[in-house]
Structures are given as C-alpha cells and as structure tokens.
C-alpha positions in Angstrom: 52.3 -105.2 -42.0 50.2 -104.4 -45.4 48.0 -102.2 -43.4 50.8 -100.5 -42.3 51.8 -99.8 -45.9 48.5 -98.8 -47.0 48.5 -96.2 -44.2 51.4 -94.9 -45.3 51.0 -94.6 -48.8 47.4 -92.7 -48.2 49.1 -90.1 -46.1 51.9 -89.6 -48.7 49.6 -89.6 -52.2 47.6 -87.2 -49.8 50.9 -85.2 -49.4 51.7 -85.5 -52.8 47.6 -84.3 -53.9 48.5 -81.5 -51.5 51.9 -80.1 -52.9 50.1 -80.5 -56.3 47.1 -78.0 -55.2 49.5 -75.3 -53.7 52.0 -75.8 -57.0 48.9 -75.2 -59.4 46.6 -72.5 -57.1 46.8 -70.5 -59.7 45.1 -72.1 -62.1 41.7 -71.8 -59.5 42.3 -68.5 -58.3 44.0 -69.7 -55.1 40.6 -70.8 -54.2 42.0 -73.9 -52.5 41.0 -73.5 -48.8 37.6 -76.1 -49.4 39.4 -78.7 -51.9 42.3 -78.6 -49.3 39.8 -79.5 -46.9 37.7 -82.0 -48.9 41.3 -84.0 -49.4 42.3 -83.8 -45.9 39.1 -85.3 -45.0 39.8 -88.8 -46.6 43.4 -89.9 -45.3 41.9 -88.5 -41.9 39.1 -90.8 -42.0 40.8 -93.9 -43.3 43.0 -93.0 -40.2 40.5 -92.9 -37.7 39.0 -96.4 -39.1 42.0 -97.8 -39.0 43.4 -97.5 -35.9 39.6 -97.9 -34.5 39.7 -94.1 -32.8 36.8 -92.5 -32.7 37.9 -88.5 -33.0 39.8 -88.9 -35.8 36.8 -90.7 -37.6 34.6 -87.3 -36.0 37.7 -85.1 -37.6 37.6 -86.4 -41.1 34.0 -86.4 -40.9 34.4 -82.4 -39.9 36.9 -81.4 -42.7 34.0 -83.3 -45.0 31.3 -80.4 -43.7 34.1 -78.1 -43.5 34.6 -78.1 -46.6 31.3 -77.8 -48.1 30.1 -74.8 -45.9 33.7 -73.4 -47.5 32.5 -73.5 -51.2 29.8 -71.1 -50.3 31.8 -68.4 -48.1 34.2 -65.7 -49.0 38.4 -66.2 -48.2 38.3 -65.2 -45.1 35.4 -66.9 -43.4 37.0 -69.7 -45.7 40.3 -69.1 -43.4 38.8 -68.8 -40.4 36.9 -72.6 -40.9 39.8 -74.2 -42.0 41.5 -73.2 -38.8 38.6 -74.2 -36.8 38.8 -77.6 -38.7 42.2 -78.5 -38.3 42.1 -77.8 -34.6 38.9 -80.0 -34.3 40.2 -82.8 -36.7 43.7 -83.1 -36.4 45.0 -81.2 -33.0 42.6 -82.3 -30.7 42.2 -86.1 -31.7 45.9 -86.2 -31.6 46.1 -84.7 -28.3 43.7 -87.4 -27.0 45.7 -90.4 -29.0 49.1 -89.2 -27.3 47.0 -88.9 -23.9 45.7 -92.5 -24.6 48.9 -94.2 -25.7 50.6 -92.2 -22.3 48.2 -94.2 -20.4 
C-alpha cells in the first residue's frame, strides 16, 4: 500500500541521515549522541502513529526529551541517556508489539 511505502522510505532516509552523521562526526566534534537522538525521534513517532501504538508514540516522544536534556550534559551522561532512551523507545515498545501480535 502507499502507506506502506512512506513507512519504508522514512526509516531508510532516517538510515541514510544516520550513516551521514557518523560519516561527518568529525566535523562537530563527535558531538552526535543528542542529534542522533533528535533524528531517531521522528521515524519513531511517525511509526507509532501509524500503526496506531501507543509506546512507540511515548518512545519518539522520549528520544524528543532525550535529546534536549543531551545538549546540556557532558559525553558520558550523554551515553548513558541515550542508552536509557533506546531501551525505553525502541526495545520495550517492540517487546510489547511482538507480545501483542503473539496474541
């Protein structure tokens, strides 16, 4: 379907934004951990509207605040977020869409 192709085009310009942040750190100090997170908080989002589930809307909406309590920390607090961030918005909503879909 269309949406189908809109989904997968967002998670591949996403990949694509990604590769080109880690290719060009350099140029930003390797300062990346918030804009990573800023990124990751769109396709997650659309996601989470589009299939109509609720904790991956919550996750995008995390890597969103995530990522703006990053631009204020130093690297390793910065680490330490983002870890906390993608367990919280992208582990555990997709453990509870494979538990759903199980049932």
């Amino acid at each position: 379907t269309h949406l189908d192709t809109i989904y997968m085009w967002l998670w591949i310009s996403y990949g694509m934004v990604i590769f080109t942040l880690l290719f060009f750190g350099h140029t930003i100090n390797y300062q990346i951990n918030p804009v990573i997170l800023l990124f990751s908080s769109v396709p997650t989002f659309i996601s989470g509207i589009t299939i109509r589930f609720k904790p991956l809307v919550i996750g995008g909406i995390l890597f969103w605040i995530s990522s703006i309590i990053c631009f204020s920390l130093s690297l390793e607090i910065q680490l330490l977020l983002s870890a906390f961030a993608i367990i919280c918005g992208y582990l555990i909503p997709g453990y509870l869409l494979r538990a759903k879909k199980d049932n």
